[in-house]
N, C-alpha and C positions, 0 to 999 in steps of 0.2 A: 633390335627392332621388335615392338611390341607382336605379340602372336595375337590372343584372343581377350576382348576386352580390358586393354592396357597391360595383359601378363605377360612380360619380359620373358624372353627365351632364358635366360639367367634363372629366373623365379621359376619355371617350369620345371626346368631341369631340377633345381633344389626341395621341390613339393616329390617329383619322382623319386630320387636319392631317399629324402624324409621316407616315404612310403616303403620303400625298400628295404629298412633298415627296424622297423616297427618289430616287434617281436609276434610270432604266429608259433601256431602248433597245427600240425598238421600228423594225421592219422587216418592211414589209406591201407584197406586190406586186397590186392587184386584188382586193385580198380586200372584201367586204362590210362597211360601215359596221359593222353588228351582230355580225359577226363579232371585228371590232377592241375594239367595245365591251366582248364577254362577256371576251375576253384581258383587256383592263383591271380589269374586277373581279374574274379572277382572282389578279392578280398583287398587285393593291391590296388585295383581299379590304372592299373599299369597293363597296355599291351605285351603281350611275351609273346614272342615269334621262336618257334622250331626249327630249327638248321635240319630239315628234313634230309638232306644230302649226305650230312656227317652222321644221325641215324639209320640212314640207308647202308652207308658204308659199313655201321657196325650189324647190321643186318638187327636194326630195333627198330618195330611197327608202333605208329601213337596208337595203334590198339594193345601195346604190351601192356601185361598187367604187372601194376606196381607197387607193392606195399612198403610202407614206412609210416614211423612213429613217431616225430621229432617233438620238443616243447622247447617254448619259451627263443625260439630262432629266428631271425628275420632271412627273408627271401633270397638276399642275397649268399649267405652259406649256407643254405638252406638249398642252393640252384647246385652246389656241388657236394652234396652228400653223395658216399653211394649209395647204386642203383641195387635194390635187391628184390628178386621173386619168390 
């Protein structure tokens, strides 16, 4: 069933996938979990939701601070690098 002006739910999902898989570099010294996140949905123009419940459990605040240096990676392994302070 078309979503928004004739774009097929099929064609949506395939422009997000594309987006996802883009290559980024990303270089963050101390900055805010949530702050890393809103950069990511800017540059992917993809919503990311936080499983705030499974950071609660690990006892990690979107105000932890997070640094990383990655290049030339797209979002998707790039969502499970490790975390490091």
């Amino acid at each position: 069933m078309p979503h928004r002006a004739g774009i097929s739910e099929q064609a949506r999902i395939a422009e997000i996938e594309r987006r996802l898989t883009e290559p980024i570099n990303l270089d963050f010294k101390d900055t805010p979990l949530k702050q890393v996140i809103g950069y990511l949905q800017v540059i992917s123009n993809v919503n990311v939701i936080l499983d705030t419940a499974d950071l609660k459990d690990a006892s990690i605040s979107v105000d932890h601070p997070l640094s990383l240096h990655i290049e030339g990676v797209s979002i998707k392994p790039a969502r499970d690098a490790p975390h490091q302070t």
